[in-house]
C-alpha positions in Angstrom: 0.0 0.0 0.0 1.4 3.3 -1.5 1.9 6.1 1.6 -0.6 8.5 2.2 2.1 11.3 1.8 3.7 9.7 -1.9 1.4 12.2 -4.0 2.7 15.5 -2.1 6.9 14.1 -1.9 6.0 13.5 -6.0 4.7 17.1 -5.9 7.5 18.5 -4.2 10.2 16.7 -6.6 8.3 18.3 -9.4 7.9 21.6 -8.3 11.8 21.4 -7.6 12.7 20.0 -10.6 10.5 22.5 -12.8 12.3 25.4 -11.0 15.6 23.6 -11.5 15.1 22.8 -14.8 13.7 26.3 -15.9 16.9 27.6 -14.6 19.4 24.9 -16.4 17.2 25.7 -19.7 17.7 29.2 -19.7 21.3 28.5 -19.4 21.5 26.6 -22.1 19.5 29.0 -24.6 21.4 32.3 -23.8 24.3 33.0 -26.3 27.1 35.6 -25.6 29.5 35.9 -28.8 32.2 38.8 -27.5 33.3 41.6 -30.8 35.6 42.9 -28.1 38.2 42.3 -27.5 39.1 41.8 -30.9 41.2 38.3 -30.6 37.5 36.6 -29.3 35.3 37.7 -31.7 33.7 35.0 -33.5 32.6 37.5 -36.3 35.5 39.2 -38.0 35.6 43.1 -38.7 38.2 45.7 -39.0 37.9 48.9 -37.0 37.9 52.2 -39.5 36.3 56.0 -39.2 34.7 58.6 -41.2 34.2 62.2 -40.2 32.7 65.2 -42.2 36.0 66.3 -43.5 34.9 63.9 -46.8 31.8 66.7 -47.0 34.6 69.9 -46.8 33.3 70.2 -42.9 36.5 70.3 -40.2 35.4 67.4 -37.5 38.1 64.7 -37.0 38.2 61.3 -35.4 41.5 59.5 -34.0 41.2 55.8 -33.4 43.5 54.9 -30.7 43.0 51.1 -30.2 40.3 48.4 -31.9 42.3 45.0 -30.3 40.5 44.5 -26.9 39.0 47.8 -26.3 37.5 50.6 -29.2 39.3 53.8 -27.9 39.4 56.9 -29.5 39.6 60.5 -29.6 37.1 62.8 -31.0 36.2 66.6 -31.9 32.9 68.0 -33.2 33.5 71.0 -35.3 30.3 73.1 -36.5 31.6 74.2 -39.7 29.3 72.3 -41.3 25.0 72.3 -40.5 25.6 68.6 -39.6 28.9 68.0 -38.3 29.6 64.1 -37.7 32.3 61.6 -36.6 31.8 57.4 -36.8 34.0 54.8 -35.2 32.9 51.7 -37.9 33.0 47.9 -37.1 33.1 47.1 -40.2 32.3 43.6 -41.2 33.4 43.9 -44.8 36.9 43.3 -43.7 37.8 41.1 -47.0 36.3 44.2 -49.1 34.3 42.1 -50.7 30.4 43.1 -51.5 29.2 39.7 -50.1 30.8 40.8 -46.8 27.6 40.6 -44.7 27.3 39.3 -41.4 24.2 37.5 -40.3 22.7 38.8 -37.2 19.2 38.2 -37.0 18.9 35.3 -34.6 20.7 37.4 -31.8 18.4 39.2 -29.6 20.8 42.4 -28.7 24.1 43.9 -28.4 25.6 45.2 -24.9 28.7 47.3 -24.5 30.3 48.8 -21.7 31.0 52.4 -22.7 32.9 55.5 -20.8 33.5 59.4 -22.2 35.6 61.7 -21.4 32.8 64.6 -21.4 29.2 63.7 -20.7 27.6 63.9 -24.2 25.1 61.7 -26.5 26.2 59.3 -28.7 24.7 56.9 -31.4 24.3 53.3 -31.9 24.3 52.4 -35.3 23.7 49.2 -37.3 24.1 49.1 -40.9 22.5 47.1 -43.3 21.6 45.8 -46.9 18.4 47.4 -48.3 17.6 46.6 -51.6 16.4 49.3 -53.4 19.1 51.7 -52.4 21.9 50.1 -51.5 25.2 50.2 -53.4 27.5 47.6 -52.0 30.6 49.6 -52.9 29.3 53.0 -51.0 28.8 52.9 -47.5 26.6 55.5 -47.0 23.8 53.5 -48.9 23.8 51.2 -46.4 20.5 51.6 -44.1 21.2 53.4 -41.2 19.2 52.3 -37.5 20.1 54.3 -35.1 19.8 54.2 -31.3 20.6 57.5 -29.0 22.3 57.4 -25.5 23.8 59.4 -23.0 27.5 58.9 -22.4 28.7 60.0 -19.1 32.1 60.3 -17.4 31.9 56.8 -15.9 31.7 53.3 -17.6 27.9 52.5 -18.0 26.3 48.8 -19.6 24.4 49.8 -22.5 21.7 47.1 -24.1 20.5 47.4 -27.1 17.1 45.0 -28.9 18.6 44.6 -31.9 15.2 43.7 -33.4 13.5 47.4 -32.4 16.0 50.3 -33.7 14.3 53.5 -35.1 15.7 54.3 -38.6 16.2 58.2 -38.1 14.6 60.6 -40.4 17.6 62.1 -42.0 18.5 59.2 -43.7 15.1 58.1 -45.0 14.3 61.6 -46.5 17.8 61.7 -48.1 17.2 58.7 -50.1 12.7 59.7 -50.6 11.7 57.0 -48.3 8.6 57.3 -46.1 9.3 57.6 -42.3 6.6 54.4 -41.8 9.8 52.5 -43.2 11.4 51.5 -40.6 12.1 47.6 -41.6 15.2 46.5 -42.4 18.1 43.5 -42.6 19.8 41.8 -39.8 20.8 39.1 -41.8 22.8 41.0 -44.7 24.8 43.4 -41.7 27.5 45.6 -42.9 28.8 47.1 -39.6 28.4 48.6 -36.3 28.9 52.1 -35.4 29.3 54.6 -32.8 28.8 58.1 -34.0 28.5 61.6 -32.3 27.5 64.9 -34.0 26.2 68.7 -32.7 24.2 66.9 -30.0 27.3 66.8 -27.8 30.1 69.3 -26.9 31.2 71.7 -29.8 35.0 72.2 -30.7 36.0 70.1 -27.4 38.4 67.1 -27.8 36.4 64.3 -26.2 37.7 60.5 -25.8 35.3 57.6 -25.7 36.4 53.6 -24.5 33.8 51.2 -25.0 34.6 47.8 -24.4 32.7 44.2 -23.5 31.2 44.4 -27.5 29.1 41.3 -27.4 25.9 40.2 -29.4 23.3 38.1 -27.2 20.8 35.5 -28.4 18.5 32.8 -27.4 17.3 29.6 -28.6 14.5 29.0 -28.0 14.3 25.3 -29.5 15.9 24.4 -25.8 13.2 26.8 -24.2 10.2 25.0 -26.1 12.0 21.6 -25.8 12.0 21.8 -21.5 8.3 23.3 -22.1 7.0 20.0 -23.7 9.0 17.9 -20.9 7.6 20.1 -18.3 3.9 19.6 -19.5 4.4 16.4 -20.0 5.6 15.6 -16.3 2.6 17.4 -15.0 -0.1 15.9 -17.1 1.0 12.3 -16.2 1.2 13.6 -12.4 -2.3 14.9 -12.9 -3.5 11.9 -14.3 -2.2 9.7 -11.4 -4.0 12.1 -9.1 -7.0 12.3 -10.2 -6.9 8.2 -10.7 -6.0 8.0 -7.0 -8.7 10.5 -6.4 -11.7 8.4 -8.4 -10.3 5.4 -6.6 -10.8 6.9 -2.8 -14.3 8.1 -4.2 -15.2 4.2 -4.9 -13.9 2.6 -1.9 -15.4 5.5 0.0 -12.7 6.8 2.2 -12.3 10.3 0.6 -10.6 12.7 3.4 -12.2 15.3 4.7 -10.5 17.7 2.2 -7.9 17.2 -0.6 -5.8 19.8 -1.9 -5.2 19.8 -5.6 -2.1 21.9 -7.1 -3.2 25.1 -9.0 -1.5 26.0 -12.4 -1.0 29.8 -12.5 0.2 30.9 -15.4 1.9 34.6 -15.7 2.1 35.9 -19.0 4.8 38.3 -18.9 4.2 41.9 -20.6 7.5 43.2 -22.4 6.1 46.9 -22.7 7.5 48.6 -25.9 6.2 52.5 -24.1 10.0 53.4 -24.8 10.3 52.8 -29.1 6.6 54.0 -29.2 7.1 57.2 -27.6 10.3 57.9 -29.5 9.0 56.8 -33.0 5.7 59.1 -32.0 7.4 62.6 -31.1 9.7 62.0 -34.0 7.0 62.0 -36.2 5.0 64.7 -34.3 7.3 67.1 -32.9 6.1 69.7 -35.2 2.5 69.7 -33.9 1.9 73.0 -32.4 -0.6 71.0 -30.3 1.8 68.3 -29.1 1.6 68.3 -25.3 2.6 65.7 -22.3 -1.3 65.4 -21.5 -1.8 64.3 -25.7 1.3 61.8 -25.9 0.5 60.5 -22.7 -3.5 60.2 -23.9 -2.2 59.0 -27.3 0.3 56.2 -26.6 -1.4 55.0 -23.7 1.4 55.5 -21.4 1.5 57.1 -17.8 2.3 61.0 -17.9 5.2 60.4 -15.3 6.6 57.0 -17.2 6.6 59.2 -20.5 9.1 61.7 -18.7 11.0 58.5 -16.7 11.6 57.3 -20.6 13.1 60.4 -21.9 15.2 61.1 -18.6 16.8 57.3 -18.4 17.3 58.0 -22.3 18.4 61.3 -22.5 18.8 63.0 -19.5 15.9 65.2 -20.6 12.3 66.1 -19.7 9.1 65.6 -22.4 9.2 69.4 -22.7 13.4 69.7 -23.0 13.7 66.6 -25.6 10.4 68.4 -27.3 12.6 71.8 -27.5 15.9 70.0 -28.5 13.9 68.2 -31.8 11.9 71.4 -32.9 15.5 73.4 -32.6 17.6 71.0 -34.4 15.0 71.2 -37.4 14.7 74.7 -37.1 18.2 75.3 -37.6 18.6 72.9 -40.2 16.3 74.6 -42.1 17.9 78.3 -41.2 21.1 76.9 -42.4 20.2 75.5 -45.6 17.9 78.3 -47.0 18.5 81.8 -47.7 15.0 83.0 -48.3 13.7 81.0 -45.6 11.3 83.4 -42.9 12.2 83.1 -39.2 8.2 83.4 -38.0 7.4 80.8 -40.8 10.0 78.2 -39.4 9.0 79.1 -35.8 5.3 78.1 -36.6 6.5 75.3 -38.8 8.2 73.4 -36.3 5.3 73.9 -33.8 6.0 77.4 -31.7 3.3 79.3 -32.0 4.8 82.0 -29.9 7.4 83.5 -32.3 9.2 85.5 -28.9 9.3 82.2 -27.4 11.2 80.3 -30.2 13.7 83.3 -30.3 14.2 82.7 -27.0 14.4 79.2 -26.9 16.9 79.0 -29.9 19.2 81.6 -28.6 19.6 79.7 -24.9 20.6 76.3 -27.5 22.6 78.3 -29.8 23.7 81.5 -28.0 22.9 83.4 -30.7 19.6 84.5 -32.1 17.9 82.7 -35.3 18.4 85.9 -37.9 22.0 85.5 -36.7 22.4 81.8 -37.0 20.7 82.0 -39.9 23.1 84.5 -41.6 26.6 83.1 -40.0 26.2 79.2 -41.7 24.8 80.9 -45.1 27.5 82.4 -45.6 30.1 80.2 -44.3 27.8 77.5 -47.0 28.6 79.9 -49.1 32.3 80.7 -48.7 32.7 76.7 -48.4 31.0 76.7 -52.3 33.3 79.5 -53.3 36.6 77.0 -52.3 
């Protein structure tokens, strides 16, 4: 004759072994494969950099060491509307135009990452898009890109590899809509790290980033201990239940049984964070825009929206609101002579025309009539050369 307690050690053996085996699982489904240092990277690339002295403007870029840590030295220089400067991991490191690197089945990339000044960088992946892409000219490549803060310190970035905004620049310079933000992991070109005019002006900054590694999952070996583990429990249900029926014939049911209860949590991966971005990217110059409307809009709690853009940025809704209307305000000064300041204020959503002079002279320490005057005619001088 079994023991009345057999059914509850049986229970306790599985409930051990479902925990234990969740946890072996999930060790053996997460992948870690290291870029950096160099020497352990399973993926080749070579380390190269680009600046905007190719486009006549006077940034530069110093690489200092790509072997176990990507160190270098940096200086933005606003010569140019859109000064820039890119560290490249680039994968083509055969130069040939097959040179891709598949990395769809990893789930993101995490760095360790330390600056000299606090400043915002990029995250950049670029891939194969078919209808623009010219293998032999890197700039054709599509272009996601991922903002951060980088901060005096080393910090952990993590990036979803699967959920990078592709930024509006580079969709309008090639005519494509903004809603296309789709693109290739498994024809990869390269990673970059880029800074431009968001950051410190004409100040020689260094950046280290270091612990480069792509993470995946399989999740074969995550479905595979889900099977076992339904398994174990049906057949321990079935058992029970027979024991049950069988007490209920011979009519010496206990005065109460206790049956285990399957609970099942379905976790919630909230996406608030690439929703809000995406959203005041594309709405920025709504003169209505307000924290109450996104909020109202995307669903998302009025304080979480400004927890978002303050882990992201550093920035409130209404600063990171400012800082997009300004930067299109001035690239639109900059690159137009006959443009009218009232008619750019309104058109990138200031309805107070005072305001926005204020506003943009605080960002650029100059007013917009002369910002406006100072990079035409250095555009124009530049042309002259």
């Amino acid at each position: 004759m079994r023991s009345p307690h057999t059914k509850t050690i049986v229970f306790v053996i599985l409930i051990s072994s479902s925990i234990v085996g969740a946890g072996l699982s999930f060790w053996l489904a997460t992948t870690q494969h290291s870029l950096l240092p160099a020497p352990r990277s399973q993926h080749q690339w070579v380390a190269r950099t680009i600046s905007d002295s190719e486009m006549g403007g006077a940034s530069h870029i110093a690489l200092k060491d790509s072997d176990y840590a990507l160190d270098f030295d940096y200086q933005i220089t606003p010569q140019l509307a859109y000064p820039y400067v890119i560290s490249v991991l680039d994968f083509d490191h055969k130069e040939q135009a097959s040179s891709y690197v598949d990395l769809s089945h990893y789930q993101t990339v995490s760095f360790d990452i330390k600056c000299q000044h606090t400043n915002m960088l990029s995250f950049n992946v670029a891939t194969f898009d078919a209808t623009v892409t010219k293998p032999s000219e890197f700039p054709t490549f599509k272009i996601v890109s991922h903002l951060f803060n980088c901060e005096n310190k080393w910090q952990t970035i993590e990036v979803d590899l699967h959920h990078i905004p592709a930024p509006r620049w580079w969709l309008e310079s090639f005519n494509m809509p903004l809603s296309d933000q789709s693109y290739n992991l498994k024809k990869t070109r390269a990673l970059t790290f880029g800074a431009s005019r968001h950051g410190p002006m004409n100040l020689v900054t260094n950046v280290k980033v270091s612990q480069l590694q792509l993470n995946g999952f399989k999740w074969p070996v995550i479905y595979a201990y889900i099977v076992i583990l339904v398994v174990g429990w049906l057949v321990y249900a079935v058992w029970a239940v027979h024991g049950f029926i069988r007490r209920i014939r011979q009519n010496t049911l206990p005065s109460h049984v206790g049956l285990p209860q399957a609970v099942e949590l379905l976790p919630y991966r909230a996406k608030e964070k690439q929703q809000l971005i995406t959203f005041l990217d594309a709405q920025y110059r709504n003169g209505e825009l307000s924290l109450a409307y996104t909020a109202s809009t995307l669903g998302i709690n009025r304080n979480k929206v400004n927890d978002i853009l303050k882990q992201e940025f550093g920035q409130t809704f209404s600063s990171y609101l400012n800082r997009l209307r300004l930067d299109e305000a001035a690239r639109l000064l900059s690159s137009n002579d006959n443009v009218n300041i009232s008619e750019v204020a309104l058109y990138v959503g200031y309805k107070n025309v005072s305001y926005f002079n204020r506003l943009f002279k605080e960002t650029y320490q100059c007013t917009p009539k002369v910002y406006k005057t100072k990079h035409i005619k250095a555009q124009s001088t530049i042309s002259q050369l």
